[in-house]
N, C-alpha and C positions, 0 to 999 in steps of 0.2 A: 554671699551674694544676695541672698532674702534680705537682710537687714536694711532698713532708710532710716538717716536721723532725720528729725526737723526739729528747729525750737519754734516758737509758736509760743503766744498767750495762751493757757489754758479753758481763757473764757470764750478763744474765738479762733479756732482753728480751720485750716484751708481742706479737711479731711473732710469725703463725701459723705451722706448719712448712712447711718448702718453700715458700719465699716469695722465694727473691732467686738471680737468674743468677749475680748479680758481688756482691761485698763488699768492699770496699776501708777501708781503713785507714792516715793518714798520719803518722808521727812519732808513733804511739804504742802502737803492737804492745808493745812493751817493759814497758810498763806493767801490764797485763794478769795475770791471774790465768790462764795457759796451759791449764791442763788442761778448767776452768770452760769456759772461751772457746770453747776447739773443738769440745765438746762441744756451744754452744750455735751455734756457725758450720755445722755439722753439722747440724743439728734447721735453722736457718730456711732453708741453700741446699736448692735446685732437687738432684737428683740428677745430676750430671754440671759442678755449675756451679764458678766460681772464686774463687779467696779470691785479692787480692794486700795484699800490708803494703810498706809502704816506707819509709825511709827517708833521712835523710843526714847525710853527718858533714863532718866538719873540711873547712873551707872553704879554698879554695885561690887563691893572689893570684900571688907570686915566691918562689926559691926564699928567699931572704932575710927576708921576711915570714914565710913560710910557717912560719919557723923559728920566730921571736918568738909564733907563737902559739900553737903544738905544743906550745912551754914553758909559756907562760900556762895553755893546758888541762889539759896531761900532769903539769904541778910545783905550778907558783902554784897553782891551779884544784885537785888531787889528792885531798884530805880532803873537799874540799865538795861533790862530784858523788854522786847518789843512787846506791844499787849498780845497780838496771836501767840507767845508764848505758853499762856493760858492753856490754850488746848493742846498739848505736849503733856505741859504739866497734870494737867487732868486725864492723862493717859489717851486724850479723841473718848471721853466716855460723852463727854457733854459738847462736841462739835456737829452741828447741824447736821442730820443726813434721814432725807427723806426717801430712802432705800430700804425694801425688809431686807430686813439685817441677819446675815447667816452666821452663826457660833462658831465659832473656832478657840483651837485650845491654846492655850498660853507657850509662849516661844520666847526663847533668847539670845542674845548675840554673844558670844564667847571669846575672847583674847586670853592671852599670855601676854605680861606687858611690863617693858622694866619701867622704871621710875622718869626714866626719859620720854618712853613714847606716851605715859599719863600723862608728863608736863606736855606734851606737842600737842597734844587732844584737847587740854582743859585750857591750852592761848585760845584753841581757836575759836572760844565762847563769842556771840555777836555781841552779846554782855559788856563780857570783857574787855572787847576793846572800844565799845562804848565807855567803860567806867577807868581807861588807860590815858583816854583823850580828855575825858574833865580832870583826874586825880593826877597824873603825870607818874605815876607807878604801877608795876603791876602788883597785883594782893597774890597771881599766884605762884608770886617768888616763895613767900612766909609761908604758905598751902603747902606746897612741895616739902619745903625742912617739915613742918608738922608730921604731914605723911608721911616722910623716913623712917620718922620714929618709931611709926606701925610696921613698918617693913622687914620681915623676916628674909625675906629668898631675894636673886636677883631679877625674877620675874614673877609678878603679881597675876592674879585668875580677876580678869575681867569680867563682868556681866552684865550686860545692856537688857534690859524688859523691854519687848517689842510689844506693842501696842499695834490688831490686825483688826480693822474696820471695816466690814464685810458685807457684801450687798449684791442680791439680781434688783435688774435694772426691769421695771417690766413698762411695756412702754402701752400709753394710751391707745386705745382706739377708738375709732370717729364710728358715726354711726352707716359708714360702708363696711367696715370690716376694715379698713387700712390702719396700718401702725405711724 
């Protein structure tokens, strides 16, 4: 009964100011109109409260696999990825954020995963099916038979690196004292 969805632009939402301790954000900081954003993450947090963004990259199997797909991403994959890409890719090390930045420790995302649910994961690349609509094939037909090859068991140990972007919000004040 607590819970309310709204979707909303992130650069300009109907929420009153100083409205929210925590703000979080998954796999899509990237996207964002930066300056917009914080300007308006600014306006709806609490004074003192925290913003985290996260997210994760290149998923991690053996080192053999791990190879076949760095290339699929970093080659095959290269023309067809959106530019905010970039900052995924750079783990959010180098994503704008004018928030002191609180440390946190290294996290990861964990699966069991047969060979099926990898292929179901690696269509849904934006990439990829940008590079399905100019080629008329998919590359991760060939991907998949390569990776079998490495495939010992009938479910594979998944690991996503979570990249956590971490920040108090501290908010200006005027020369009354008001936030």
């Amino acid at each position: 009964d607590n819970i309310f969805y709204s979707v909303q632009p992130a650069e300009q939402t109907d929420f009153t100011d100083n409205s929210f301790d925590l703000v979080t954000i998954a796999q899509a900081l990237h996207w964002f109109r930066f300056d917009e954003f914080y300007k308006e993450l600014k306006r709806v947090t609490k004074p003192g409260g925290v913003f985290a963004g996260w997210t994760y990259s290149v998923l991690r199997m053996t080192d053999e696999i791990d190879a076949l797909i760095e290339y699929h991403h970093y080659n095959t994959l290269r023309d067809y990825w959106d530019d905010e890409r970039k900052y995924v890719d750079e783990e959010y090390r180098n994503i704008p954020f004018p928030f002191e930045k609180i440390n946190v420790p290294s996290f990861t995302i964990e699966y069991n995963w047969t060979i099926e649910e990898l292929e179901g994961y690696l269509n849904t690349w934006s990439a990829l099916q940008k590079f399905i609509t100019k080629n008329n094939y998919n590359p991760v037909d060939d991907l998949i038979g390569n990776i079998k090859a490495h495939c010992k068991k009938e479910q594979m140990k998944i690991i996503f690196p979570v990249q956590l972007l971490l920040g108090r919000i501290e908010k200006q004040v005027n020369n009354c004292g008001l936030a």
